[in-house]
C-alpha positions as CSV (number, residue, x, y, z in Angstrom):
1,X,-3.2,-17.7,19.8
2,X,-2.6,-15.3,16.6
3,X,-5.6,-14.4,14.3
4,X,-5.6,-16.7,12.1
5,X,-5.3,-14.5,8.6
6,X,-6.4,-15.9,5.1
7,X,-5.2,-12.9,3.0
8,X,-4.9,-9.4,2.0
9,X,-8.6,-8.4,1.0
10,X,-7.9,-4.5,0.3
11,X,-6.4,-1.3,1.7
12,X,-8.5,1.8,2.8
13,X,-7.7,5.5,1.9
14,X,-9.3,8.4,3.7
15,X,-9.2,11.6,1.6
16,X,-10.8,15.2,1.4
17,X,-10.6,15.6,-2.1
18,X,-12.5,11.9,-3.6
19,X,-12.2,13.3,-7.2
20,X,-9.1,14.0,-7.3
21,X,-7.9,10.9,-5.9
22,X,-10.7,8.8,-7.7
23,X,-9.5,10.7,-11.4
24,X,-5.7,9.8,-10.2
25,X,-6.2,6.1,-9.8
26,X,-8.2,5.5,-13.0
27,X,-6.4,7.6,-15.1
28,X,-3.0,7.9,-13.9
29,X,-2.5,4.4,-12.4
30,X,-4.9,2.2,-14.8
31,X,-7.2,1.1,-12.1
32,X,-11.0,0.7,-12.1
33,X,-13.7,1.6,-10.8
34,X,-15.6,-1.7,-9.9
35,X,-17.9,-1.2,-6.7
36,X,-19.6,2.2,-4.5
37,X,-21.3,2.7,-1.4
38,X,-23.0,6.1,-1.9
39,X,-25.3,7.1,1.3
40,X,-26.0,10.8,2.3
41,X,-23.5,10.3,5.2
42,X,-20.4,8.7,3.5
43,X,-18.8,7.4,0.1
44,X,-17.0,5.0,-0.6
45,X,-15.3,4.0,-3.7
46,X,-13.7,0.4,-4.7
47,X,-10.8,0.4,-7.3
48,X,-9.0,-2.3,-8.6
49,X,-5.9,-3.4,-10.8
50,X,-5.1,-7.0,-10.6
51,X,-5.6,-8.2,-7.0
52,X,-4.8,-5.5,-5.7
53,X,-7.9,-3.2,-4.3
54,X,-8.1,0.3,-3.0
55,X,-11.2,1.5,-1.6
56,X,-11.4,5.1,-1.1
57,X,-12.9,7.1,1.9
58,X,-14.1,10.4,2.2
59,X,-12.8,11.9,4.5
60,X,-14.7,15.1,5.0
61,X,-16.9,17.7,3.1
62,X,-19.6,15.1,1.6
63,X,-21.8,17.8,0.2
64,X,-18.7,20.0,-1.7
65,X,-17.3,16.9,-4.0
66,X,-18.7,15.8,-7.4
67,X,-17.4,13.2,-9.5
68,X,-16.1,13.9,-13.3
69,X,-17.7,12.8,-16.2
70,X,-16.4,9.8,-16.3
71,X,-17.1,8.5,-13.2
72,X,-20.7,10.0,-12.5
73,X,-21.3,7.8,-15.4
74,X,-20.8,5.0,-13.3
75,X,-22.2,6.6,-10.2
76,X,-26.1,8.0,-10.0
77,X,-27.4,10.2,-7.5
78,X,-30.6,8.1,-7.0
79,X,-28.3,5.2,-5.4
80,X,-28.0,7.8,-2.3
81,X,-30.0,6.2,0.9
82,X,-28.8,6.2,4.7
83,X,-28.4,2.4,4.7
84,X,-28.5,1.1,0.5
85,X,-31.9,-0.7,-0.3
86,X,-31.4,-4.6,0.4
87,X,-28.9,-4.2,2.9
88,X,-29.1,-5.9,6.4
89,X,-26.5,-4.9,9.3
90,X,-26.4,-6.5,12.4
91,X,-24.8,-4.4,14.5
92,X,-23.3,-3.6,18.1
93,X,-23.8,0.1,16.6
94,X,-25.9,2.1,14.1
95,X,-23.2,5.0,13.7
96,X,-20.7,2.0,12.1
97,X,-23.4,1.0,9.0
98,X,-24.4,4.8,8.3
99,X,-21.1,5.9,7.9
100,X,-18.1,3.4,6.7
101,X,-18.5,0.1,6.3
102,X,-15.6,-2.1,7.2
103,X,-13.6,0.5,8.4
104,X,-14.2,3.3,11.4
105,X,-14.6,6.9,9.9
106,X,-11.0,8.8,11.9
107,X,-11.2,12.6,12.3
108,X,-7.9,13.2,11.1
109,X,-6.7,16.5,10.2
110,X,-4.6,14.9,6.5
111,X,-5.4,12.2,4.0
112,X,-4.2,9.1,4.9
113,X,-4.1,5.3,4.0
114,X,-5.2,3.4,7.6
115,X,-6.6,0.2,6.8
116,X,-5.6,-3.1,5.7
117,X,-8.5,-5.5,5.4
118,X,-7.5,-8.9,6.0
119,X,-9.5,-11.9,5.4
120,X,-9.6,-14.4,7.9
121,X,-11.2,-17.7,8.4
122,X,-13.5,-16.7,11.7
123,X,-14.2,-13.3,13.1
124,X,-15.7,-14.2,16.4
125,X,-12.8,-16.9,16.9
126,X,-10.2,-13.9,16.1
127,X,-12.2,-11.3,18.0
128,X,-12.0,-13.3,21.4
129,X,-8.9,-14.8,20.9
130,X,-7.0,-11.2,20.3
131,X,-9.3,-9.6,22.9
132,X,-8.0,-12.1,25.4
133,X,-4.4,-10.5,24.2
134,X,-5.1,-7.1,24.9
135,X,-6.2,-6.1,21.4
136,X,-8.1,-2.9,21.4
137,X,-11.0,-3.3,18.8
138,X,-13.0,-0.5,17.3
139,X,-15.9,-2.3,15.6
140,X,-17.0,-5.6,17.5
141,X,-18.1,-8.1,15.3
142,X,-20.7,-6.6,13.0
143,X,-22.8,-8.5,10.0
144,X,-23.7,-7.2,6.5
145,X,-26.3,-9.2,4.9
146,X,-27.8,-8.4,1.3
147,X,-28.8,-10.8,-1.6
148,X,-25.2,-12.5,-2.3
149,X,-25.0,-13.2,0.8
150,X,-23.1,-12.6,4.8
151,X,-19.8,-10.8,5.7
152,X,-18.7,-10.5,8.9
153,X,-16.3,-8.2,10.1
154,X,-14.2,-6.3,12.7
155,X,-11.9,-3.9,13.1
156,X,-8.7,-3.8,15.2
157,X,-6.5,-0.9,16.2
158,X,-2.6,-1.2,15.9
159,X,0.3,-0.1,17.3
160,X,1.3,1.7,14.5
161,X,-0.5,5.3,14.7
162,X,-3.3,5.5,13.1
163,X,-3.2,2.0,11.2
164,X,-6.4,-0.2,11.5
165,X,-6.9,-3.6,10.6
166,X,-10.1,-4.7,9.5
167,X,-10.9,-8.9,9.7
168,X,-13.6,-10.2,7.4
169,X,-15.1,-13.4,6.7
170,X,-16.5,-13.4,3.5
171,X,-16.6,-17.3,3.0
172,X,-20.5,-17.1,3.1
173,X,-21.0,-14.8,0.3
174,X,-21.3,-15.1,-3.4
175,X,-21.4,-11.3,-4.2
176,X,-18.8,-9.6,-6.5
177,X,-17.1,-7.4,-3.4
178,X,-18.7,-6.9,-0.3
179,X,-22.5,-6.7,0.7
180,X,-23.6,-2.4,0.7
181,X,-21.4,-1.7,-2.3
182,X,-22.9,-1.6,-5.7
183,X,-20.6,-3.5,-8.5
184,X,-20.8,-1.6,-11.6
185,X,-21.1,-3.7,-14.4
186,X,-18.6,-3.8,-17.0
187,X,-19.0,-6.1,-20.1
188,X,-14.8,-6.1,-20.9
189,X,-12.9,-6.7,-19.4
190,X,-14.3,-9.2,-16.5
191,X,-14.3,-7.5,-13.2
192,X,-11.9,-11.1,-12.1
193,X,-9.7,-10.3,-14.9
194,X,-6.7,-7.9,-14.4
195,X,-6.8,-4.5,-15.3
196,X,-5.0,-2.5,-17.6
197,X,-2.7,-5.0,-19.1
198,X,0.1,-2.0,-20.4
199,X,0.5,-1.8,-16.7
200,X,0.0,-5.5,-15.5
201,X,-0.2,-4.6,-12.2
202,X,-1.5,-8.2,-10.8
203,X,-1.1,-7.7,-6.4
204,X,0.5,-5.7,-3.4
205,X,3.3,-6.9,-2.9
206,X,4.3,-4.8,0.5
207,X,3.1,-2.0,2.5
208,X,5.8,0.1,4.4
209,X,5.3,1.7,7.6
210,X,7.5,5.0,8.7
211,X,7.7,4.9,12.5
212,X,9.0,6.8,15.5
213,X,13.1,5.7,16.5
214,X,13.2,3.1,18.5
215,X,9.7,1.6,18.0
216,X,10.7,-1.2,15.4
217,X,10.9,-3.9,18.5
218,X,7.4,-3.1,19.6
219,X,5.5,-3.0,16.2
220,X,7.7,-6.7,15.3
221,X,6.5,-8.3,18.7
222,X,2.8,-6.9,18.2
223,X,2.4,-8.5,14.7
224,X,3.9,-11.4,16.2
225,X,2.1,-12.0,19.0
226,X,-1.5,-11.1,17.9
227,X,-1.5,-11.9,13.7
228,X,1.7,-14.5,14.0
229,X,4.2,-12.8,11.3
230,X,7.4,-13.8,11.4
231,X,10.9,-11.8,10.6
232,X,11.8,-11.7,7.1
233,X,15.6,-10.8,6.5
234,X,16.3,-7.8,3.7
235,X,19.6,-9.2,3.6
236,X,21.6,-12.7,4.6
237,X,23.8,-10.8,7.2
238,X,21.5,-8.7,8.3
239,X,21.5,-7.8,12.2
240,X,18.5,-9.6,14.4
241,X,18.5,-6.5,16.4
242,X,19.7,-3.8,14.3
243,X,18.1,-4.7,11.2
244,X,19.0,-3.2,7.8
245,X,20.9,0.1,8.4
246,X,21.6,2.7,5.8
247,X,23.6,4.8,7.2
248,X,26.0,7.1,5.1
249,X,25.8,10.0,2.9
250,X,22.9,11.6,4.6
251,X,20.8,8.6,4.9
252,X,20.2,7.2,8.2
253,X,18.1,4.5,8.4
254,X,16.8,1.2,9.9
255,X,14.6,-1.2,7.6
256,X,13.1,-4.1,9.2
257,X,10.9,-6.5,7.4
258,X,8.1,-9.1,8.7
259,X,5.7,-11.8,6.4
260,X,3.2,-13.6,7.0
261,X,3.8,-17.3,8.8
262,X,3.6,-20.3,6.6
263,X,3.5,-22.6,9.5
264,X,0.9,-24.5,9.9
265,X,0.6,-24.9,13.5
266,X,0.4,-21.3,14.0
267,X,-2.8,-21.2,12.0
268,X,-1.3,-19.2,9.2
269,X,-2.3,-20.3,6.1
270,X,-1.0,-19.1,2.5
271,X,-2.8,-15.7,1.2
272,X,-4.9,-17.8,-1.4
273,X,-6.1,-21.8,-1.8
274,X,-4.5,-21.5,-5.1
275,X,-1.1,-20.2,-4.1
276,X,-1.3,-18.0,-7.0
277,X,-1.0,-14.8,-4.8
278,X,2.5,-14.3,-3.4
279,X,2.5,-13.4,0.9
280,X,2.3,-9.1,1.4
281,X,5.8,-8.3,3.4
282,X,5.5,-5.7,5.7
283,X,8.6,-3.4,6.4
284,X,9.2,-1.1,9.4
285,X,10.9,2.3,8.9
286,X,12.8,4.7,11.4
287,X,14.9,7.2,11.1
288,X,18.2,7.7,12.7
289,X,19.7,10.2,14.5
290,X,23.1,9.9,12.9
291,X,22.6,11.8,9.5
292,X,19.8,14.3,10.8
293,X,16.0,14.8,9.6
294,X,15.2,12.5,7.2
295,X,12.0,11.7,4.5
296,X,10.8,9.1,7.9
297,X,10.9,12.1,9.9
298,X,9.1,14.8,7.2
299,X,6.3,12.0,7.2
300,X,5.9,12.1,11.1
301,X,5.4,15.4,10.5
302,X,3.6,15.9,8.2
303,X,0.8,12.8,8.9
304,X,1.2,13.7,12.2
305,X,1.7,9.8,13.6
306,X,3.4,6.7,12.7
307,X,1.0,5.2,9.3
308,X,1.6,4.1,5.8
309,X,4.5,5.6,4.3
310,X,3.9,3.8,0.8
311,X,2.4,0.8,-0.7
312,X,4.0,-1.6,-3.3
313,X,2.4,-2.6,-6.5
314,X,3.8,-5.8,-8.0
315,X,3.8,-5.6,-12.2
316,X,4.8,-7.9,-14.5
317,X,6.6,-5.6,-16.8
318,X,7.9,-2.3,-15.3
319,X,9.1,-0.5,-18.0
320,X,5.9,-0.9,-19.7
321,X,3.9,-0.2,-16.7
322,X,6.0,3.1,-15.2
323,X,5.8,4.3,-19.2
324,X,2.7,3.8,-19.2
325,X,1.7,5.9,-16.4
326,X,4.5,8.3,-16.8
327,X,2.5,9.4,-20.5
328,X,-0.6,9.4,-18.4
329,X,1.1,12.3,-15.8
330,X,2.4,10.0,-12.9
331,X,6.1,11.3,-11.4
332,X,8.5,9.5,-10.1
333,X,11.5,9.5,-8.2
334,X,14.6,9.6,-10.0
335,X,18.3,8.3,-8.7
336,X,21.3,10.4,-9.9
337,X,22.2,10.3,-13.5
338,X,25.5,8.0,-12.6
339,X,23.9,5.5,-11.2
340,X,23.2,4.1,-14.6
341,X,26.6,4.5,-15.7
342,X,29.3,4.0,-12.2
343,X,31.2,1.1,-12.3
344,X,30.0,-2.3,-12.3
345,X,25.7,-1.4,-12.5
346,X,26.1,-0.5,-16.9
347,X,27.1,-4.0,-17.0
348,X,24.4,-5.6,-14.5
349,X,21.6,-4.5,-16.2
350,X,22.8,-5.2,-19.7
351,X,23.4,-8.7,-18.8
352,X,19.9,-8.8,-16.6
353,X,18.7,-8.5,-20.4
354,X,17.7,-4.7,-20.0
355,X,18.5,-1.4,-21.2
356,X,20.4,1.3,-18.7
357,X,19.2,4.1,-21.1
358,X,15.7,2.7,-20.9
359,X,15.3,1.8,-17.4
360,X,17.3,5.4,-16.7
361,X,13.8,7.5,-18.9
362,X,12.0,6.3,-15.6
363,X,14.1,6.2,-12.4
364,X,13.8,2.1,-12.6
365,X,16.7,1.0,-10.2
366,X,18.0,-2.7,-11.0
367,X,19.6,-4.7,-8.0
368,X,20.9,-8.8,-9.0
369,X,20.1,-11.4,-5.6
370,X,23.8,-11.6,-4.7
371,X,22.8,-13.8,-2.6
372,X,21.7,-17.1,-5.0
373,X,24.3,-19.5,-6.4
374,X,27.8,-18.0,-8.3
375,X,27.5,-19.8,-10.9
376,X,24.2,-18.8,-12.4
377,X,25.9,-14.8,-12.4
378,X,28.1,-15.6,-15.5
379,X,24.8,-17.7,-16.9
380,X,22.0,-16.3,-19.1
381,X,20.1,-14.0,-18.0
382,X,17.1,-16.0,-18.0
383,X,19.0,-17.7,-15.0
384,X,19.6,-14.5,-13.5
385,X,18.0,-13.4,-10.0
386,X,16.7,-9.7,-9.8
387,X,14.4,-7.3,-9.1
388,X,13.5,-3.9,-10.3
389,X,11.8,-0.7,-8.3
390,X,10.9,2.9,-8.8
391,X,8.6,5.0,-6.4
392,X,6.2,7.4,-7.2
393,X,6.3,11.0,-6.3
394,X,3.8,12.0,-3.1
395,X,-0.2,11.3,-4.4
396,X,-1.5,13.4,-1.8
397,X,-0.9,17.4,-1.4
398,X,1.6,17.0,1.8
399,X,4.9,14.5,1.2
400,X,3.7,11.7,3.1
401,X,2.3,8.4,0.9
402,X,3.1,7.0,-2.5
403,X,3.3,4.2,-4.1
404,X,6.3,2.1,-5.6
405,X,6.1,-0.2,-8.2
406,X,8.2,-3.3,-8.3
407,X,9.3,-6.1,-10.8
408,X,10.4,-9.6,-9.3
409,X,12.3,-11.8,-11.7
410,X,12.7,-14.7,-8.8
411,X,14.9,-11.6,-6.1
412,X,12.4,-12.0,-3.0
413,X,14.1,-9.7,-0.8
414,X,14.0,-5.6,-1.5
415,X,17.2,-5.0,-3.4
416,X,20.0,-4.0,-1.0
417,X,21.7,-1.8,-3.7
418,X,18.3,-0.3,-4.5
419,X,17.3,0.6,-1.1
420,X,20.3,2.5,-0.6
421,X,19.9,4.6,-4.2
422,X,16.2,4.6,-3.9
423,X,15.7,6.1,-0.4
424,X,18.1,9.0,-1.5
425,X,16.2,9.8,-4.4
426,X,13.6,10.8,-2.1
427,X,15.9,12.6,0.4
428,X,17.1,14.7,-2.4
429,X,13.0,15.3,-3.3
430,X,12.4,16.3,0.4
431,X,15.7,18.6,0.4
432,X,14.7,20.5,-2.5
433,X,11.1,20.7,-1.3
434,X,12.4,22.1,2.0
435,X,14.4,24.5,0.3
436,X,11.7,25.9,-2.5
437,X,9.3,26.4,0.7
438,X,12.0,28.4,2.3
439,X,12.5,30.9,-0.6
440,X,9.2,31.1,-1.3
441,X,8.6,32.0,2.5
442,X,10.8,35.0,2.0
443,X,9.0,35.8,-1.5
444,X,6.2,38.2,-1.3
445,X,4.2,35.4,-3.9
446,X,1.9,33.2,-2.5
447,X,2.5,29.5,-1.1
448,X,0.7,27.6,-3.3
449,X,1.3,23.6,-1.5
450,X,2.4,21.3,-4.4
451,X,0.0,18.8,-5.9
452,X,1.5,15.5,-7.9
C-alpha cells in the first residue's frame, strides 16, 4: 500500500551562505519571510510566495553568518535556545530536535535543495506501511508539540541521490507553520494571503529531477510503488519506454513525467480539500549519450549525485512577474534571437494575445497545446490553449539549481516546442561557462567562481 499523500507542504534548501540566499528570495524573487527556528546549533528560515514555501537550511558555519538589516529586524538574537522555549519533541533521537527539524542535517560538500515535505493523512500508518516495502527512513516518527498544537513527522530517503522526503501530519495543529518555528508577524499583507502580487506567484507547479542514464525506470517504479504516482505523458505520442526524447542539435535528452494519483482506491487524494491547489508533476531528467555532455551531466558533476535540478513556480502573469524580478537583479535564460521571429512562432504568440517583442525582453518561450480541438486554433484567443516558461539562471555559486517560472492558460503538459528551445538555452549557458573557465585557466588572473 502507497503512502497515502495529502499535499506538497514545502521544499528544503541546505546552504552555506543563509544571507545570501535569504536576501535573494525576498528581494529578488518577492518572497517573505514568515517563520524561524533559531537555536545555537541550526537555523532555519521559512519563506513564502503564494503556496508555495521554501524553508532554508544552514548548511554549515553557524557562527560566520549574520542576517542584513532587513531581516535581523525580523530575527532577534535572544530567540537563540538549544530546543525554543514552549517546545515539546518526542523523540526516537535528541540529535533530530537540536539540529533540523523536519528534515535530517546531510554533510554535503555543495548547497543543495533535498527535501520535499509532503503532508499526509497518518505518519505511523505511512511509516509501517512503506517500512514493510523496503523504505529506508531517516527520522522515525518523531512529535513536536508547542501551544498550537501536535505535528508529527518522518522522513524517508529516496532513490534519487540525495532527495529526502519528509511526511507530516499537521491535522492536529492550529499554529501558523509548524510547532519550533516562530511566525513573525506581519499586519499587511496576511501571512494566508499571497505575496507580492507584481509577481503573483500562487504554487509549485513541478520539481525536476536530473538523474544518472538509464535510471528513469527505477526512480518511476519507486514513486509508484511506495507514494502511488502515476505516469503523466509530456506529449500524446510519447513512448511508454522511451519517454520524451530531444535529441538533435546538441541536445540529448530523455524527459519523463509522473503526478500524483487521483484514484481513490489508491489512497491518493487531491493536494487540497478545496481543489484550489493544482497536483505538483514530477519530471525525470537524463542525459544521452548521443549528443555528448550535457547541462544533466554538468549537474551530476557538479552536485555530485542525482537531486533537484530546478523547481517550477506557477504565476499568474509572467511578464509581469519575470519583469518584475528582472528590475530586482534575477537572470534568466534567454533562447536565440530567431526564435521570436522563425516561421510560424511571430504569429502564435500574436494570436495567443501576446507580444513577441515583449515576451522576447525576458526569454519567455510560448508553446500552443496542439494537442486540444482544431477548431478552437482559428478561434479567439481567449479559447486558445497555452502555456508560457522561462528559467532562471543558477541561484547557487556552481550551475546546478534554478528555478523556472511558468504561465498555464489551460496547456497542462510542459510545452513540447518549449522544451526543445528552453533546454538549449541552457546548453548554450553551460557551453560558454565551460569555455570562459577554460581561458581563464590559461590566464594568469584569478578564478573568481560566478555568483547569479
Amino acid at each position: 500500500m502507497a503512502a497515502y499523500l495529502s499535499r506538497l507542504h514545502h521544499i528544503s534548501l541546505h546552504v552555506s551562505n543563509v544571507e545570501k540566499i535569504a536576501n535573494d528570495l525576498v528581494s529578488k524573487f518577492k518572497f517573505s519571510l514568515f517563520a524561524t527556528r533559531l537555536t545555537d546549533r541550526s537555523r532555519q528560515l521559512a519563506f513564502r510566495n503564494g503556496s508555495a514555501v521554501l524553508v532554508v537550511n544552514e548548511r554549515s558555519n553557524l557562527n560566520s553568518v549574520r542576517l542584513n538589516g532587513e531581516l535581523q529586524g525580523a530575527i532577534t538574537t535572544d530567540k537563540y535556545s538549544p530546543v525554543p522555549h514552549g517546545i515539546q519533541v518526542d523523540k526516537y533521537n535528541q540529535d533530530y530536535s537540536t539540529t533540523c527539524l523536519y528534515d535530517v542535517s546531510p554533510n554535503y560538500s555543495v548547497d543543495t535543495v533535498s527535501n520535499v515535505c509532503f503532508e499526509v493523512e497518518d505518519v505511523e500508518r505511512s511509516f509501517n506501511a512503506l517500512r514493510q516495502l523496503g523504505c529506508n527512513f531517516l527520522v522515525p516518527p518523531t512529535t513536536v508539540r508547542d501551544e498550537g498544537g501536535h505535528v508529527t513527522y518522518s522522513v524517508v530517503k529516496s532513490v534519487v541521490g540525495n532527495v529526502c522526503h519528509t511526511l507530516i501530519d499537521r491535522t492536529k495543529y492550529e499554529g501558523s507553520f509548524l510547532p519550533g518555528f516562530d511566525v513573525i508577524e506581519k499586519n499587511e499583507p496576511s501571512l494566508e494571503e499571497e505575496g507580492d502580487m507584481s509577481c503573483q506567484i500562487t504554487h509549485f507547479d513541478h520539481i525536476t529531477y536530473a538523474c544518472p542514464r538509464k535510471s528513469t525506470h527505477q526512480v518511476m517504479r519507486w514513486y509508484e510503488k511506495l507514494f502511488g504516482f502515476q505516469r503523466f505523458f509530456i506529449e500524446s505520442n510519447e513512448d511508454v519506454d522511451e519517454g520524451f526524447v530531444v535529441n538533435q542539435e546538441g541536445i540529448g535528452l530523455r524527459l519523463t513525467a509522473m503526478e500524483y494519483w487521483k484514484c481513490s482506491k489508491a489512497g491518493i487524494t487531491l493536494p487540497s480539500a478545496d481543489k484550489k491547489e493544482p497536483d505538483c508533476k514530477f519530471v525525470i531528467a537524463e542525459s544521452l549519450p548521443e549528443q555528448g555532455r550535457n547541462q544533466v551531466d554538468t549537474f551530476l558533476e557538479m552536485h555530485g549525485a542525482a537531486g533537484i535540478q530546478h523547481i517550477g513556480l506557477y504565476t499568474k502573469n509572467i511578464v509581469s512577474t519575470a519583469h518584475v524580478m528582472a528590475e530586482a537583479g534575477v537572470q534568466f535564460f534567454s533562447p536565440p534571437s530567431a526564435y521570436y521571429t522563425e516561421v510560424g512562432k511571430q504569429q502564435e504568440i500574436e494570436e495567443s494575445g501576446h507580444d513577441p517583442q515583449t515576451l522576447a525582453q525576458h526569454g519567455i518561450l510560448l508553446d500552443t497545446d496542439l494537442h486540444q480541438d482544431p477548431s478552437s486554433l482559428i478561434a479567439s484567443s481567449k479559447n486558445r490553449r497555452y502555456l508560457l516558461q522561462v528559467f532562471t539562471k543558477p541561484i547557487f555559486s556552481e550551475d546546478t539549481f534554478f528555478l523556472e517560472l511558468i504561465e498555464r492558460r489551460g496547456a497542462t503538459g510542459f510545452g513540447e516546442g518549449n522544451i526543445r528551445a528552453l533546454w538549449r538555452s541552457v546548453q548554450a549557458h553551460m557551453e560558454n561557462q565551460r569555455g570562459e573557465d577554460s581561458h581563464a585557466e590559461g590566464s594568469p588572473k584569478t578564478v573568481q567562481t560566478a555568483q547569479y
